[in-house]
C-alpha positions as CSV (number, residue, x, y, z in Angstrom):
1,X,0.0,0.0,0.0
2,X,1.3,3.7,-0.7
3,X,0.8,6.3,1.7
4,X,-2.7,7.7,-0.1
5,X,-3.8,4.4,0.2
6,X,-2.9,4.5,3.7
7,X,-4.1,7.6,5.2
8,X,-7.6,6.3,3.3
9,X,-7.9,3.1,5.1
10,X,-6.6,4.8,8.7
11,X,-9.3,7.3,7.9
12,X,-12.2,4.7,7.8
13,X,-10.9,2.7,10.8
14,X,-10.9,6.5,12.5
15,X,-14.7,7.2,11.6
16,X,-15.6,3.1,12.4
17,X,-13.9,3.1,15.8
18,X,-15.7,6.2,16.7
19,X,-19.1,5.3,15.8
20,X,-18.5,1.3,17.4
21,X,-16.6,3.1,20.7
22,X,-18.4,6.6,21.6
23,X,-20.0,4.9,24.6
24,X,-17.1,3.5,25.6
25,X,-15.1,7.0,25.4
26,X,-17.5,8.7,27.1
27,X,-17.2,6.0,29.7
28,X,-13.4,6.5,30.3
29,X,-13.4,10.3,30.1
30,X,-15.8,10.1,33.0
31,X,-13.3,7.9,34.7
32,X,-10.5,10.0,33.3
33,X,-12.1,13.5,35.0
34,X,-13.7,11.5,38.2
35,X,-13.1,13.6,41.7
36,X,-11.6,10.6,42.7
37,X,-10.0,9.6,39.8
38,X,-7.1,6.8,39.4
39,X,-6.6,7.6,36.1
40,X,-6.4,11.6,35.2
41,X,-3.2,10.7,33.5
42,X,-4.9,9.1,31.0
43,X,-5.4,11.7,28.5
44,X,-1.1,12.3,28.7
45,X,-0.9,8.8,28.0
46,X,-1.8,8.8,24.2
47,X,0.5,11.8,23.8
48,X,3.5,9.9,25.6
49,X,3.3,6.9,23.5
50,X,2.8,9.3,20.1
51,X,6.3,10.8,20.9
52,X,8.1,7.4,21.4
53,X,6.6,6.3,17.9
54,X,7.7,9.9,16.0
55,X,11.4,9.7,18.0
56,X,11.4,6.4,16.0
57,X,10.3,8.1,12.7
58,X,13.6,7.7,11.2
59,X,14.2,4.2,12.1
60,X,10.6,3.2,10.9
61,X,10.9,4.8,7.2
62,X,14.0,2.4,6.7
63,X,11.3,-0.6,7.4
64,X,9.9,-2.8,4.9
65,X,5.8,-2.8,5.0
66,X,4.9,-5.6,5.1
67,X,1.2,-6.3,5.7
68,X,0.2,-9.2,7.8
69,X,-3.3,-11.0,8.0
70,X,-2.6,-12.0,11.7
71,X,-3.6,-9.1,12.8
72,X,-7.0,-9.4,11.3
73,X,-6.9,-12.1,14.3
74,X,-6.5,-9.5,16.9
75,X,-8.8,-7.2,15.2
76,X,-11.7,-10.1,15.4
77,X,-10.5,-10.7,19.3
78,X,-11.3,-6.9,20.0
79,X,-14.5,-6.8,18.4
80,X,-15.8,-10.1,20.5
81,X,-14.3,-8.2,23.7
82,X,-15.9,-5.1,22.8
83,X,-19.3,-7.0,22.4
84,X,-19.2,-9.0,25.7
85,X,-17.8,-6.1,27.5
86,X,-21.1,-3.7,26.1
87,X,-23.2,-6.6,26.6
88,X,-22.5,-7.2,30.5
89,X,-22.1,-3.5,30.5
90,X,-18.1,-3.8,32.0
91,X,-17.1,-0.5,30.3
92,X,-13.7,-1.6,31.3
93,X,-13.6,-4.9,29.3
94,X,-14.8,-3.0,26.2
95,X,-11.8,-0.2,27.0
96,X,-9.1,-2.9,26.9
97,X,-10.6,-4.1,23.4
98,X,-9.4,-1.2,22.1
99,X,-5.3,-2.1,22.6
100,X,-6.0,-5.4,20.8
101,X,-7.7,-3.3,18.3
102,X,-4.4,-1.0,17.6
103,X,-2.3,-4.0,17.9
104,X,-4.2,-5.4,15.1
105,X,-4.8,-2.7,13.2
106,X,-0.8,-1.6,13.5
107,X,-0.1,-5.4,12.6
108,X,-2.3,-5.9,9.5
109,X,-0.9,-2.2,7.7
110,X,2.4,-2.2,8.8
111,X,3.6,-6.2,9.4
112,X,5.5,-7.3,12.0
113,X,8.7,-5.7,12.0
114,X,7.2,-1.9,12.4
115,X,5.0,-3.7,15.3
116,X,8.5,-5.0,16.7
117,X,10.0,-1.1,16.7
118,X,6.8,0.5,18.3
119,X,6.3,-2.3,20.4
120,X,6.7,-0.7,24.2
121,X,4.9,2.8,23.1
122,X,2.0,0.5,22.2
123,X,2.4,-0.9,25.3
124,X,2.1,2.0,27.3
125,X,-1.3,2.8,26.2
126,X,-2.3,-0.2,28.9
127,X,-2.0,2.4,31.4
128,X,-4.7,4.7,29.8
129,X,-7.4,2.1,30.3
130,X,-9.6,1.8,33.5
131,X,-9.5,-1.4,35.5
132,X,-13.0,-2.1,37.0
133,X,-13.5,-0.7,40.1
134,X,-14.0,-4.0,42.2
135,X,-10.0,-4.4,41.3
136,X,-9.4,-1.0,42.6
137,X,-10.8,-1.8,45.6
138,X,-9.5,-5.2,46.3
139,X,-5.9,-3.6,45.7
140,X,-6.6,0.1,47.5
141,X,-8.0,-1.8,50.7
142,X,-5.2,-3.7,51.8
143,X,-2.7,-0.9,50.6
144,X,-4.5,1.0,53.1
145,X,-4.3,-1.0,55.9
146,X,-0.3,-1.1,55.3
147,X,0.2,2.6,55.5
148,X,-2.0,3.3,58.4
149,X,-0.7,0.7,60.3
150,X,3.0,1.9,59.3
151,X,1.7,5.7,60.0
152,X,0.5,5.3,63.7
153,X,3.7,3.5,64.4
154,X,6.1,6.3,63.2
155,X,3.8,8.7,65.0
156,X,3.7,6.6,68.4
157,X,7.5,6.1,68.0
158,X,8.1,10.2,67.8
159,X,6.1,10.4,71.4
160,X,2.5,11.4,70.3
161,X,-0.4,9.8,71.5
162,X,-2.5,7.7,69.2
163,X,-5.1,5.2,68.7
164,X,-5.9,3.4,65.5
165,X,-9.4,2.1,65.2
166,X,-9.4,0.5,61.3
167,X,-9.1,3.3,59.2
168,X,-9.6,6.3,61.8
169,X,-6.8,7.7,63.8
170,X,-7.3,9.2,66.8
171,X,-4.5,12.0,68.1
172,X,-4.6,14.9,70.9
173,X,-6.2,17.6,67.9
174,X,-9.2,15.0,67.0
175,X,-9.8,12.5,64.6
176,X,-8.1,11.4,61.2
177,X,-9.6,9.4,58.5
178,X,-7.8,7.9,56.0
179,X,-9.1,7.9,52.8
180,X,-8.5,5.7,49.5
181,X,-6.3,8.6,48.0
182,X,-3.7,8.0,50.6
183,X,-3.4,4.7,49.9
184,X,-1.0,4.4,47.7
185,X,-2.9,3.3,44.9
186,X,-2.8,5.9,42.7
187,X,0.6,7.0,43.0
188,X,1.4,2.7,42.3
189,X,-0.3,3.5,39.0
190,X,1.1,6.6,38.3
191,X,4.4,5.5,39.5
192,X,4.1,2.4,37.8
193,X,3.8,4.6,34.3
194,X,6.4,6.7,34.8
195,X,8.7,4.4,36.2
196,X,7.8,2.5,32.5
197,X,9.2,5.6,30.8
198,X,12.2,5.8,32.6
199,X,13.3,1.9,32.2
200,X,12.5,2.3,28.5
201,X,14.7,5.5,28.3
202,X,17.5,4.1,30.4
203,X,20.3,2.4,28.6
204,X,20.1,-1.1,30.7
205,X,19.1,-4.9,30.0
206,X,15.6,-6.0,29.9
207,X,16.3,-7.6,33.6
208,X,17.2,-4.6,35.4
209,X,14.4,-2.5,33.5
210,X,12.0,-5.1,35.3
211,X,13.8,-4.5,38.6
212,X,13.5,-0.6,38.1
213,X,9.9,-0.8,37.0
214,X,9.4,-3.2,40.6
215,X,11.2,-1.0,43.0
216,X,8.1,1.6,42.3
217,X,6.0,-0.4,44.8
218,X,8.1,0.1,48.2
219,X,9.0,3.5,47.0
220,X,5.1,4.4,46.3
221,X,4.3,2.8,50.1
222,X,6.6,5.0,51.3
223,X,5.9,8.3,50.1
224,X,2.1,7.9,50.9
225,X,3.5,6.9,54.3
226,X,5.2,9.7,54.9
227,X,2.5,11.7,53.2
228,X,0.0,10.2,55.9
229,X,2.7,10.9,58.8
230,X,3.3,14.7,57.6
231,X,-0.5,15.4,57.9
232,X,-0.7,13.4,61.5
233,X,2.3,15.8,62.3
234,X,0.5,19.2,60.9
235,X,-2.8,18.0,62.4
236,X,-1.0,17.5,66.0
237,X,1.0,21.1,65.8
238,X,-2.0,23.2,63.9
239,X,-4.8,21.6,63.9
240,X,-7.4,19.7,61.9
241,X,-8.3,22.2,59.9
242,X,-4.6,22.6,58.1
243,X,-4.5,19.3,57.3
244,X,-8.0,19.0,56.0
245,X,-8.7,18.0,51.5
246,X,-8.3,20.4,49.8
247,X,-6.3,22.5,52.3
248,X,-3.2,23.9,51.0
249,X,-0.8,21.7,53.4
250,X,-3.2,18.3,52.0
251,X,-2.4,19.1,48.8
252,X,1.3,20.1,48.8
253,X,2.0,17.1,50.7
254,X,0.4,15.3,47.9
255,X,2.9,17.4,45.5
256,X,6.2,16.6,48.1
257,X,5.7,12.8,48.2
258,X,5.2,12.6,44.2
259,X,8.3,14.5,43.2
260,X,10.1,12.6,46.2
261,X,9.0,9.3,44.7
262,X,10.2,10.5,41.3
263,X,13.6,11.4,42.9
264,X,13.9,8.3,44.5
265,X,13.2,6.1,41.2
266,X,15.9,8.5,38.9
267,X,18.3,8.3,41.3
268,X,17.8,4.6,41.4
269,X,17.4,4.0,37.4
270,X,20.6,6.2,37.6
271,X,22.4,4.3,40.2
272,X,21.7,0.5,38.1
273,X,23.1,2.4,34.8
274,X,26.1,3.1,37.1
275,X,26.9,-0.7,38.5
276,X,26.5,-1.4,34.8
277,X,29.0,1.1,33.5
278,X,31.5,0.3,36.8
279,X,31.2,-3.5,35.5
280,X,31.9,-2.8,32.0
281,X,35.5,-1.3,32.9
């Protein structure tokens, strides 16, 4: 196929996808714009894994097109996921169709080999579709437990007094409820994306990409931990009310403990490149 031929045919997939998806799209921008939302990074998403594929834009012109039927195969496996998912009205089965769908679509114009090259951008787009929120809460609940528990410790081991009753902790200034954002769970995903992005662009095996990508889990724990333990502290010293959503010590905390963690996983992507470069001499 030529170019002409090909902007044609992307065109049509373009107007099919968004009459067969709109409910589906309107589904994850509610998702994607929620107060509570896991997932507001998922409109940066697309535009992430759009600049991977143009850095490769060179590299991809030197490829051979090669169209390959398979991914008509992928292409039918979206559509029946798509189905069942707007049958049982899962929104977030029907959202995961739609990266088979681009696999097969990608695979079927372009062949293999330019599938091979924008392999991990494509793979990034995982992180712009919603998991149901049954998962959400099976994973934020116990993340929960972990950092309160972890919380009231620190704060009983700095001499405060303090009583944890599930979820509420009790101090000298009142009562403290922690809530699903301090969990960890959203800075996991968030983490879990950008971490992603920084084993791709660091110049290290495949092993010790995995090994980067894994050390986001402790170091999300953590910040929310200390997160949690700052607002205890500001609660005790200045009240409820400075600690309280959307006060401005709630949300800089929030701001701290994010480009803490982002430290923390550079420096660390940074310190594997290292031991590889000190091994190499």
């Amino acid at each position: 196929m030529n170019n002409k031929y090909h902007i044609f045919f992307i065109s049509i997939i373009l107007i099919l996808f968004a009459v067969c998806y709109h409910t589906t799209l309107i589904w994850m921008y509610g998702r994607f714009m929620g107060s509570d939302s896991y997932y507001s990074h998922g409109f940066i998403i697309p535009l992430v894994s759009g600049f991977f594929i143009w850095q490769k834009k060179d590299v991809l012109k030197k490829e051979k097109v090669e169209a390959s039927w398979w991914g008509l195969l992928f292409v039918f496996i979206a559509l029946l996921t798509h189905i069942s998912g707007t049958i049982i009205y899962v929104f977030s089965v029907s959202g995961f169709s739609i990266f088979f769908l681009i696999i097969g679509i990608t695979l079927f114009i372009y062949g293999k080999n330019i599938l091979r090259r924008i392999f991990f951008p494509l793979i990034f787009l995982l992180f712009m579709f919603p998991v149901p929120s049954a998962m959400i809460n099976s994973i934020s609940f116990p993340l929960k437990i972990i950092v309160t528990k972890l919380s009231v410790y620190i704060i009983g081991v700095l001499g405060i007094a303090v009583f944890q009753e599930g979820f509420n902790i009790s101090i000298p200034a009142g009562d403290l409820l922690v809530g699903n954002p301090c969990s960890g769970l959203r800075s996991l995903i968030t983490f879990f994306a950008l971490g992603s992005v920084l084993a791709y662009l660091t110049p290290i095996d495949s092993v010790k990409k995995y090994i980067l990508i894994l050390f986001v889990i402790p170091i999300a724990l953590i910040c929310n931990m200390v997160r949690v333990v700052i607002l205890i502290l500001i609660s005790h010293f200045w009240g409820l009310a400075a600690a309280a959503p959307e006060s401005f010590w709630h949300n800089a905390s929030g701001i701290f403990v994010f480009i803490t963690g982002m430290l923390l996983l550079f420096y660390i992507g940074k310190l594997i490149e290292w031991k590889i470069s000190k091994a190499d001499i």
